[in-house]
C-alpha positions in Angstrom: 0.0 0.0 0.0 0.9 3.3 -0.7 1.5 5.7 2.0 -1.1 7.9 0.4 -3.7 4.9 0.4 -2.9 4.2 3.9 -3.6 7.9 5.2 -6.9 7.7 3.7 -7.5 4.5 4.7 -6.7 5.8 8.5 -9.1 8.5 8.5 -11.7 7.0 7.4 -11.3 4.1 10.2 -10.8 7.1 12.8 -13.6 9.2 11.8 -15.8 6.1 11.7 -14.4 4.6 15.0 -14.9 8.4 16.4 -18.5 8.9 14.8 -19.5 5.8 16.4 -18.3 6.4 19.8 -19.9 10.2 19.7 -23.3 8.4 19.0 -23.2 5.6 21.3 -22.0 8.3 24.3 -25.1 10.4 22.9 -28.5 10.5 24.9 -30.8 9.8 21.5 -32.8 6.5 21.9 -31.2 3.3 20.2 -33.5 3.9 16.8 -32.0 7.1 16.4 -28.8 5.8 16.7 -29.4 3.3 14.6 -30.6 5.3 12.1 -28.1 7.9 12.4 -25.1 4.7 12.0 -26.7 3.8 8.6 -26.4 7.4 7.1 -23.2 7.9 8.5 -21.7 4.6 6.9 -23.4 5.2 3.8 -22.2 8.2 3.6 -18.7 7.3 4.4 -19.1 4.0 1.7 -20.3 6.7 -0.9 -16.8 8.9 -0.4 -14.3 6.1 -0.3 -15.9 4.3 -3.6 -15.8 8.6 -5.2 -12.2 8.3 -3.7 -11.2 4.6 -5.1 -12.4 5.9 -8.4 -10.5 8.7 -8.0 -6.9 6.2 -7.4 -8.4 4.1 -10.3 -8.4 6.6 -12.9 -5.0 7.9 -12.0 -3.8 4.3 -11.9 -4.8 3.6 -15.0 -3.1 6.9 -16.5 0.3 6.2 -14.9 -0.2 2.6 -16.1 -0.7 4.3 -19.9 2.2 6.8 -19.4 4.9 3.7 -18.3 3.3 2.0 -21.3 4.1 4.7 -24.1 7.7 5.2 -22.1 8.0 1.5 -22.9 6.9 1.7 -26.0 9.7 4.6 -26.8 12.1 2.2 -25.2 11.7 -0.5 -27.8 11.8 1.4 -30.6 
């Protein structure tokens, strides 16, 4: 893993561990909670696939560039 991947990777698991924690500590009955879990990990799914797209795409650029530098190589 990339140290880049791995610092999103750790905020994401801190600010769900620490969204969790904040809402179990809360006073709101246990449906609220609940309820209020489910957006927040939906939420948090939705920006890490916008993110992983994000590292796809630019994968699949640098994977393009090392090809064409290949390709220059060989000929």
């Amino acid at each position: 893993m990339k140290k880049e991947t791995k610092l999103i990777v750790g905020v994401l698991a801190g600010a769900a561990l620490g969204a969790t924690i904040a809402l179990a500590l809360s006073s709101d009955s246990s449906n609220d909670l609940k309820g209020k879990l489910s957006d927040f990990f939906a939420d948090l799914l939705d920006a890490s696939k916008d993110k992983l797209a994000g590292l796809a795409d630019r994968a699949s650029d640098v994977a393009d560039k090392v090809k064409d530098k290949i390709s220059e190589v060989k000929a």
